[in-house]
Every structure is written in structure tokens, then in C-alpha cells.
C-alpha positions as CSV (number, residue, x, y, z in Angstrom):
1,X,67.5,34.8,-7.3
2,X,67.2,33.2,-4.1
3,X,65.6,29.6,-3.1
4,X,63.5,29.6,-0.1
5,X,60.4,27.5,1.8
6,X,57.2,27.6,-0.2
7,X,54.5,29.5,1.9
8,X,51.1,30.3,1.1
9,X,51.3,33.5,-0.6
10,X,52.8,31.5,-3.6
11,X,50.2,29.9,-4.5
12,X,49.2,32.1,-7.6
13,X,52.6,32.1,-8.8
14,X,53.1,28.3,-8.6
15,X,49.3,27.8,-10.3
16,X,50.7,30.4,-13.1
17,X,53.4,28.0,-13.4
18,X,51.6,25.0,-13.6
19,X,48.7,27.0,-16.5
20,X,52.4,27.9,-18.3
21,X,53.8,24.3,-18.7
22,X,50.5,22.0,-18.0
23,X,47.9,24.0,-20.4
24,X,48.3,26.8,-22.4
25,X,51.8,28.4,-22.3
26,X,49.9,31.7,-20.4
27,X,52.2,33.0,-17.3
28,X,48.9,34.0,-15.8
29,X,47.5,32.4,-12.7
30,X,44.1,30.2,-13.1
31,X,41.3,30.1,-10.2
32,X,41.1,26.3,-10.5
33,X,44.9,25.9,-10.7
34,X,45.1,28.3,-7.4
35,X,42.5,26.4,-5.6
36,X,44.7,22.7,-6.2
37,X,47.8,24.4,-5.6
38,X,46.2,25.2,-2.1
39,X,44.4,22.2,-1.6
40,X,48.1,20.1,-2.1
41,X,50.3,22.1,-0.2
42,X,48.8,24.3,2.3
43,X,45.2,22.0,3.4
44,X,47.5,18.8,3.4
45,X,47.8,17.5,6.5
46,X,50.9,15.6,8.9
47,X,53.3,17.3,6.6
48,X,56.7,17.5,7.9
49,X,57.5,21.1,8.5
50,X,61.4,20.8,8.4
51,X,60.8,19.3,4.8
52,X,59.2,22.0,2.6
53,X,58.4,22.3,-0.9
54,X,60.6,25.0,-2.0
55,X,60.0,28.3,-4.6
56,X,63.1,29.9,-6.6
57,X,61.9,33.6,-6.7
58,X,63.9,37.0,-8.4
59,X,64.4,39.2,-5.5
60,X,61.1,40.9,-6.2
61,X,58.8,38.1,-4.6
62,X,58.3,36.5,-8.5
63,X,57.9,32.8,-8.7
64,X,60.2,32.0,-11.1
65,X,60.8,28.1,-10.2
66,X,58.8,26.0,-7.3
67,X,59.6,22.0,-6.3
68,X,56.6,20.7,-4.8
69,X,56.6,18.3,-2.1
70,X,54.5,16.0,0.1
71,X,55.3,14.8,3.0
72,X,54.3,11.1,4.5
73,X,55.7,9.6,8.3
74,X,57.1,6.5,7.9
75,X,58.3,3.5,10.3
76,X,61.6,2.5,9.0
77,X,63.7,0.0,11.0
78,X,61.1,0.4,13.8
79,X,62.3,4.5,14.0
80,X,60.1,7.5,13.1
81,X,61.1,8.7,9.7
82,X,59.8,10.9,6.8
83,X,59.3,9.9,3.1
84,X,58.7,12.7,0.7
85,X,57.3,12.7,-2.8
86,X,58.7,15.6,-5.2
87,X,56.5,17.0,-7.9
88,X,59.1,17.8,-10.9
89,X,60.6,20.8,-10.9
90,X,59.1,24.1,-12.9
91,X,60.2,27.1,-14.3
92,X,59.7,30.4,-15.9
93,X,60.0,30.5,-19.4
94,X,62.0,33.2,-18.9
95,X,64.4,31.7,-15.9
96,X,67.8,30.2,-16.6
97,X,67.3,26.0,-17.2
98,X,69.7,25.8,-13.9
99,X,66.9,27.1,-11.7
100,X,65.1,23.4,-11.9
101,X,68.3,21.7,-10.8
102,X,69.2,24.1,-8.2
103,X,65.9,23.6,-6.5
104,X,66.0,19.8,-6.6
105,X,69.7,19.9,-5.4
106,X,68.6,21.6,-2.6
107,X,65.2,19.2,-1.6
108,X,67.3,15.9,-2.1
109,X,70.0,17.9,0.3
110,X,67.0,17.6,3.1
111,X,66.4,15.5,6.4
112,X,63.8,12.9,4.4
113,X,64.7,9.6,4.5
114,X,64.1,8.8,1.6
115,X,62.7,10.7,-1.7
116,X,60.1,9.4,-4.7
117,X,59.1,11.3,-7.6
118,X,57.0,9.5,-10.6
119,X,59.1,12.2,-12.9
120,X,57.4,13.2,-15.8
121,X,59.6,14.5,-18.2
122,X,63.2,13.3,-19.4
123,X,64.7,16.5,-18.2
124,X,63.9,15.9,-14.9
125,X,65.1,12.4,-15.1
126,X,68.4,13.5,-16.1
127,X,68.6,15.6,-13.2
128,X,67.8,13.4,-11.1
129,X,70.2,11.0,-11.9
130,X,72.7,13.0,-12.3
131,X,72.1,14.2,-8.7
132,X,72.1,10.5,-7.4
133,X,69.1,9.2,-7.6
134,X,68.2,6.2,-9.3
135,X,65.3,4.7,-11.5
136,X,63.6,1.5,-10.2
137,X,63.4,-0.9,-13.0
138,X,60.4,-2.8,-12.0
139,X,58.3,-0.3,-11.0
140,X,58.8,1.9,-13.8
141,X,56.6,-0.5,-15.8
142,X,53.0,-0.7,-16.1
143,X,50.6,-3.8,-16.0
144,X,47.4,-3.2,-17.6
145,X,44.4,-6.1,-17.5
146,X,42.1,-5.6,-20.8
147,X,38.9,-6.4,-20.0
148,X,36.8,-4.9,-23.0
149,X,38.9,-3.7,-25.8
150,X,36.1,-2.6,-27.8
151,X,35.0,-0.3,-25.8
152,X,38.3,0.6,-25.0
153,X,39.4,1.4,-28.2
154,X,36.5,3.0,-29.1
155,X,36.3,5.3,-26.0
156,X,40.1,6.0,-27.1
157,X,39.7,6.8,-30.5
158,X,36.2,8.8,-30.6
159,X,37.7,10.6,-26.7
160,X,40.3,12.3,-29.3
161,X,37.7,13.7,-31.7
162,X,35.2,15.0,-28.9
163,X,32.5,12.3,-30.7
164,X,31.6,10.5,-27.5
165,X,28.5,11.9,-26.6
166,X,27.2,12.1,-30.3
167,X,28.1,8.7,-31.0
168,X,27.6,7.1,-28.1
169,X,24.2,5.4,-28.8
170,X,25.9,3.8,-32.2
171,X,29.6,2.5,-30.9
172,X,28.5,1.4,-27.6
173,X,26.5,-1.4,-29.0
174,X,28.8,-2.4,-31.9
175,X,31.2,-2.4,-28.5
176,X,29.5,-4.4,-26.6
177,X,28.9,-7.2,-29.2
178,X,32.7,-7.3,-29.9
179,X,33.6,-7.5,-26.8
180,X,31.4,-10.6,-25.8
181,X,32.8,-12.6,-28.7
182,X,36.6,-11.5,-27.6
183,X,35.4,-12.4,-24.0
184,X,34.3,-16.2,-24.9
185,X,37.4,-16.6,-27.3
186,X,39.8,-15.5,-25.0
187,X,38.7,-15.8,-21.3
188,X,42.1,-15.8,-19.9
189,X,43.1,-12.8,-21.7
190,X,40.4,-10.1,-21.5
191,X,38.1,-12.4,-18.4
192,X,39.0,-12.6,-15.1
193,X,39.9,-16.3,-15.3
194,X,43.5,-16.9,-15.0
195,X,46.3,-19.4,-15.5
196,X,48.2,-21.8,-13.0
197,X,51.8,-22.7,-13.3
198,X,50.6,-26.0,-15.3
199,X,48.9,-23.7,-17.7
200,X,45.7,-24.7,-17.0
201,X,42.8,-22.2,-16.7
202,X,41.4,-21.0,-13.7
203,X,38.1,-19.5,-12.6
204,X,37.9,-17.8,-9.7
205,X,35.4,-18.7,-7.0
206,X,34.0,-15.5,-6.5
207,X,33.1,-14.4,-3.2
208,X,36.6,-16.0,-1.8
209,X,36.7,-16.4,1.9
210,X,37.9,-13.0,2.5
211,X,35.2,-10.5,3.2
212,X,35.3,-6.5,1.6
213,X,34.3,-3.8,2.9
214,X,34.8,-0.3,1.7
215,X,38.2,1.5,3.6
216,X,37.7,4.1,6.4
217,X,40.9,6.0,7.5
218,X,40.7,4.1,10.3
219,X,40.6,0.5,9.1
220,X,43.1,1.6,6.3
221,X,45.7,2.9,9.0
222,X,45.3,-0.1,11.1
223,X,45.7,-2.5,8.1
224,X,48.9,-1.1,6.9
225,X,50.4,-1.6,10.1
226,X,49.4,-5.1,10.5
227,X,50.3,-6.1,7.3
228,X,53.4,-4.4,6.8
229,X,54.8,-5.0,10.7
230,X,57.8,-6.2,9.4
231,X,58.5,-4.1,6.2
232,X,61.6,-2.5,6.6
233,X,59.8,0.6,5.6
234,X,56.1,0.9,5.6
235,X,53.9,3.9,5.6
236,X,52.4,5.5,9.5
237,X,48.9,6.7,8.3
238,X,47.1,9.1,10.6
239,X,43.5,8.9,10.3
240,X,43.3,12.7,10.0
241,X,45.6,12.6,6.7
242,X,43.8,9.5,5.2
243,X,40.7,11.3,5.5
244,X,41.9,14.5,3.6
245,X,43.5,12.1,0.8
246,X,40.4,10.1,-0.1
247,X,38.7,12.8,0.0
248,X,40.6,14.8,-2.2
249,X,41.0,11.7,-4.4
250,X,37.1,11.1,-4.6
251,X,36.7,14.9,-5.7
252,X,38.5,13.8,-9.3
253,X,35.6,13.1,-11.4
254,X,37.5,12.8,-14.7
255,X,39.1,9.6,-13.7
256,X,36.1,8.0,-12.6
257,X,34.1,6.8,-9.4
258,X,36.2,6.5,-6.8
259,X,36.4,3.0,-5.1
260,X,38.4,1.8,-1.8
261,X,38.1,-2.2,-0.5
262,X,39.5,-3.9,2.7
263,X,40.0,-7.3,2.6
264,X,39.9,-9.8,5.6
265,X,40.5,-13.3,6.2
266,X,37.5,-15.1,7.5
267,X,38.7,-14.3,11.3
268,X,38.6,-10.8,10.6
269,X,42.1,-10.0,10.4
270,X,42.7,-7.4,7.5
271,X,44.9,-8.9,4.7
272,X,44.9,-6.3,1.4
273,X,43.3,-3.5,-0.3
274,X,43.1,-1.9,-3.5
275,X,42.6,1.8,-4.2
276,X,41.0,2.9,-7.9
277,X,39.1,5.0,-9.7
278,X,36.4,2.8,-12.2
279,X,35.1,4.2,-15.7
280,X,32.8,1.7,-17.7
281,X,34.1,1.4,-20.8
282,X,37.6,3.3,-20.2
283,X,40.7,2.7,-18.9
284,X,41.0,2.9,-14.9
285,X,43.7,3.5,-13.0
286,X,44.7,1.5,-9.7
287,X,46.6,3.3,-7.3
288,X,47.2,0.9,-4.6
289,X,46.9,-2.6,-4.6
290,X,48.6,-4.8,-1.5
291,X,48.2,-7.8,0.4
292,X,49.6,-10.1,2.6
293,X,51.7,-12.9,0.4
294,X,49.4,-15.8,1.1
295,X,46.3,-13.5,0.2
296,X,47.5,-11.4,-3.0
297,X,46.1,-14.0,-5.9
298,X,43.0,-13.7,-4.1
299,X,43.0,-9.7,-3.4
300,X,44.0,-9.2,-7.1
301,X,40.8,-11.8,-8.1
302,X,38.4,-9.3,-6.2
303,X,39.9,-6.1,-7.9
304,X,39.4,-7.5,-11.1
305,X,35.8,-8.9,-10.6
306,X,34.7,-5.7,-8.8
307,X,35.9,-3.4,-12.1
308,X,34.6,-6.1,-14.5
309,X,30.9,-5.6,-12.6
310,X,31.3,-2.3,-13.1
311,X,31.8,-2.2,-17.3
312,X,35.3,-1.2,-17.2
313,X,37.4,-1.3,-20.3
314,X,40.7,-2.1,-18.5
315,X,42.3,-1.5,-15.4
316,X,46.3,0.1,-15.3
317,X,48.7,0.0,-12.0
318,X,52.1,0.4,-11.2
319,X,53.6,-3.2,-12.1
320,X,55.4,-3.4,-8.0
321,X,57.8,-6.5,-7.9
322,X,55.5,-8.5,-5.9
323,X,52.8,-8.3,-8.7
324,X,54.4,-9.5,-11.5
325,X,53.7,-13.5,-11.0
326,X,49.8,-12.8,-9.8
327,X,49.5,-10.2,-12.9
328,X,51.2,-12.5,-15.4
329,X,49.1,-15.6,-14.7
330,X,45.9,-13.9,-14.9
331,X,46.7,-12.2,-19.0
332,X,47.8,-8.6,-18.4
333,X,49.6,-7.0,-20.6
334,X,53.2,-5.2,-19.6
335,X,54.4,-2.0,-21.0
336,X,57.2,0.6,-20.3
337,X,54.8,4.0,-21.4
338,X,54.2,7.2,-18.7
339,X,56.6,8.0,-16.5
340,X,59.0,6.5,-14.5
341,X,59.4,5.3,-10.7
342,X,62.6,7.8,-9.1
343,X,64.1,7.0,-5.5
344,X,66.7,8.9,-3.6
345,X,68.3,7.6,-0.5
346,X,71.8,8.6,1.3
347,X,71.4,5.3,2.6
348,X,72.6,2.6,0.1
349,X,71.0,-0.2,2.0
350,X,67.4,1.7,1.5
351,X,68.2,2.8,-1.8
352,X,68.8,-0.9,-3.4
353,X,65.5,-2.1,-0.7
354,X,63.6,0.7,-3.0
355,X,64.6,-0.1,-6.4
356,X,63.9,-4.1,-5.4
357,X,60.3,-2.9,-4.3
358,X,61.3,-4.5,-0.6
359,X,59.5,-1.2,0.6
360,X,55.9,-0.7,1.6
361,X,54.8,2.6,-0.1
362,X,52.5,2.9,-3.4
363,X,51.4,5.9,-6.1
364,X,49.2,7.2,-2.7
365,X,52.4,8.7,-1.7
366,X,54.0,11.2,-4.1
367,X,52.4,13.2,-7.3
368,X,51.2,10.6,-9.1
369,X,47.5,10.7,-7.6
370,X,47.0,15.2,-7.7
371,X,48.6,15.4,-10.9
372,X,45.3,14.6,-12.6
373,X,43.7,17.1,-10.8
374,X,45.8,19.8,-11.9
375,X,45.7,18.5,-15.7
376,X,41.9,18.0,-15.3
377,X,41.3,22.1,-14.3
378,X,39.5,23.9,-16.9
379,X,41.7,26.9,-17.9
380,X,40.9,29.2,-20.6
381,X,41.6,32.7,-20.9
382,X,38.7,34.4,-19.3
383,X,40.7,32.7,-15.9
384,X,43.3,34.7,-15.6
């Protein structure tokens, strides 16, 4: 067995991986699998060619283990540097265990800066740990705002039985009427009023005084910079990449419609964003969601009025340090479910800056975002 750079021609063999552990426990490559696989780690963009994902193989050219990475530049402490998000190791069914750890060994071992994975399994965790990397506390949580939990639960519960079409015409309804008497009870909790540190309620005056408009790669790289000028770490966006990502993002139907926002300040001066996918009537996920300290009640406020004008059931996000006060005080619930937030870092100083979410970087950076486009492929047997 050796352990070597991925390269294109392993694409089938990591999709056959992915179908093994992901679907249906068939070793056999999957066209839709093959066509991700490709899309991730050979179309991607600005990678950083000196940090590779890597393949275990047997001698004969056989994929037996792969560790996929992504690649993002980063600014950190004003130098060109490289942060790269690790997919969690895979392996044969019929390779040794080892072969997962020997292949992460060997990626944390590389010239990144510093390394994130949103793990996925405890295995992998262990590994990881074990390999000295840590778990960030915070940022392994989740924060999830109900907004409808009728038609949440219900889009839930009938989703696992396959009913939602059939039923659709009876349960939306029902729904909708629950969900307007839970509304009026309870404003704070499943509204998008909110609570002050006196307690009392709060309805927001919506439009604020900052401005949206939908993100171009452009305006998004730009804002990043401003914003985070003096992040110890933040993100160095190329248009050319954002492009790719938002458009391989927007491709992800199952999760929902895809939805980008700039916010500026009334002089035009760009102050947050969020980044989502919105489903009426289900749970959607945020996947970035940032603003300048003075502006963050008010960028969260839009978020939340945008997905309720759009029927959603509730929105989910990484629960960053900096969002726990706004996310409190406007009735979201906090959970520990999914998978966990891992940083590496030779670097102590970074490391601890990490796991105390002092760094600029969200779930656009890493696995988090592709995985559902791998779970989302429709593999059966007549694909392989």
C-alpha cells in the first residue's frame, strides 16, 4: 500500500468509496457520485497545489482509502497562508482500519496553516484527537430559530414515510392553522420579535437602515476584506473561486432555493451577509452568517425576516461564539446534534484563536456545504 496525491484518474475509485459508506454498501462506482467527486476536487478552483487531497492505493492503482481536501488562501497576521478543510477519511471494507489514520497523519503533517474538518463520525474524531487536533466547544453546537413547528414537524414526520406529496393538500392546512395560533402565543419564540437585556419584547423595524442586495463574487470578496481587516485570520476570496462555489452551491436543489444577501450601512459601506438555502415549511440551513459587531443584531433581523417571507419552518447554523448573545435574545433553541467543529494548528496561539472562534472563516470553507450533494446523488444499482 502506498499513500500518494489524489489525481484525476481516482475519481471512480473515490465515488465507489463514497456509494460504499454514504448509500448502499456497493464497492462500485456511481455516475452521479463520479460527476461530484470531479466537480470538488478537480473543477475547484485557487486550490493550493502543495496541499493535496491524498488516496491510499494497493500497489495495483486500487483506491483503497482517499482524504479529501479543499483548499482556501487566507490572510493571517497580514501574510499569505492556506487554510484547508478535510473530508473524513474513507476506506475499503476490505483495507486495514489503520489506512484512515495513516492518511490523516500524513494531511495534518502538510504546509496548511491551519486545518478544519466538520468530522462526521466518532471514529474520525478519535483520530483526530488523538493526532492533536482539538474540538471547538462553541462551534460544535447548533442554534436553530423555529419559526413554524407545524409544518416542521409535519414535513419531518410524513418526509420519513414518503407521504408528502399524497398528503400534502390535508397537513398543510392543519399546519398552517397551528402554526398561527403558536405564532400569536409565543411571538418571541417562533416570530421574529426578540428580547432585550430588560426582557422586554422587541419588534424589529423592518427594512433597518442597512440596504441588501443579493452577493456577487465580487462584492462578497471585497466585504470580507473590509470587514475582517483586522481578523487575525480571515478568508482571501478570489472572485473566480466564489463564482464556482455559489454556483456549485445553487445546483443543490434538495436543500432548497439558494439565497445570498449583502448588507450595507446607509453610506454604502458593506457590513454582513448571510449565506442559506430556504425550504417553506422545512428546516433550512445557514451556512454563513457575519457582520460587523455594531451591525450583527440587525444582520441576523434581516435573515430571519427574509426566511420567515419565504414560509420556512426553521432556520439551523453553526452556533459561532459571536452569535450566541444575538441568537439567545431573539428565542432560538441550542442543541449539541450533527457533527462536530475539528481544528488543527502547529501553532498554539492559532489553535486556542480557533477554538475561541477569534477566526474569520465559516461552514463555506471545508465539507460541510458538498456533503449534501454527495448524500443527495441518486444511486441505485442500474449505476454502477
Amino acid at each position: 500500500m502506498r499513500i500518494r496525491p489524489f489525481e484525476p484518474d481516482d475519481v471512480p475509485g473515490v465515488a465507489a468509496l463514497w456509494r460504499y459508506w454514504f448509500h448502499d454498501k456497493v464497492l462500485a462506482t456511481a455516475p452521479e457520485l463520479e460527476a461530484w467527486a470531479h466537480r470538488v476536487y478537480v473543477e475547484r478552483p485557487g486550490g493550493d497545489p502543495d496541499v493535496p487531497s491524498l488516496v491510499a492505493d494497493d500497489g495495483a492503482g486500487r483506491v483503497v482509502g482517499f482524504v479529501g481536501a479543499t483548499t482556501t488562501p487566507v490572510v493571517l497576521d497580514g501574510v499569505p497562508a492556506t487554510l484547508a478543510g478535510v473530508f473524513p477519511s474513507v476506506v475499503a471494507p476490505d483495507a486495514p482500519t489503520t489506512v484512515a489514520a495513516f492518511l490523516l497523519r500524513k494531511f495534518l503533517a502538510g504546509p496548511q496553516a491551519i486545518t478544519v474538518s466538520d468530522g462526521g463520525h466518532v471514529k474520525f474524531e478519535r483520530i483526530w484527537e488523538a493526532l492533536g487536533g482539538h474540538v471547538a466547544p462553541t462551534a460544535s453546537l447548533r442554534w436553530m430559530k423555529v419559526l413554524r413547528p407545524a409544518a416542521l414537524g409535519a414535513d419531518a414526520a410524513i418526509g420519513r414515510r414518503g407521504w408528502g406529496s399524497v398528503t400534502a393538500p390535508v397537513w398543510r392546512p392543519v399546519a398552517a392553522g397551528a402554526d398561527a395560533l403558536a405564532r400569536r402565543a409565543l411571538p418571541w419564540r417562533f416570530g421574529t420579535a426578540w428580547l432585550d437585556d430588560g426582557g422586554v419584547r422587541k419588534v424589529p423595524t423592518l427594512p433597518s437602515e442597512l440596504r441588501a442586495e443579493p452577493i456577487t463574487p465580487r462584492t462578497f470578496a471585497d466585504a470580507v476584506a473590509h470587514v475582517h481587516a483586522r481578523t487575525r485570520l480571515r478568508v482571501d476570496y478570489s472572485p473566480d473561486y466564489l463564482a464556482w462555489l455559489f454556483g456549485a452551491m445553487a445546483q443543490l436543489s434538495s436543500q432548497g432555493r439558494f439565497e445570498t444577501a449583502l448588507l450595507r450601512t446607509p453610506d454604502g459601506a458593506p457590513c454582513g451577509w448571510w449565506v442559506a438555502y430556504l425550504r417553506p415549511g422545512a428546516i433550512s440551513r445557514v451556512f454563513a452568517l457575519d457582520a460587523d459587531d455594531r451591525q450583527l443584531d440587525a444582520v441576523v433581523d434581516q435573515l430571519f425576516a427574509r426566511a420567515d417571507a419565504a414560509g420556512v419552518g426553521g432556520l439551523i447554523g453553526r452556533l459561532d461564539p459571536k452569535l450566541r448573545r444575538p441568537m439567545a435574545a431573539r428565542g432560538t433553541f441550542t442543541h449539541n446534534g450533527g457533527s462536530r467543529q475539528l481544528v488543527h494548528a502547529r501553532d498554539a496561539s492559532l489553535r486556542d484563536d480557533a477554538l475561541l472562534g477569534r477566526l474569520a472563516f465559516s461552514r463555506l470553507e471545508g465539507e460541510n456545504w458538498y456533503w449534501w450533494g454527495l448524500t443527495a446523488a441518486n444511486v441505485t444499482e442500474r449505476s454502477s
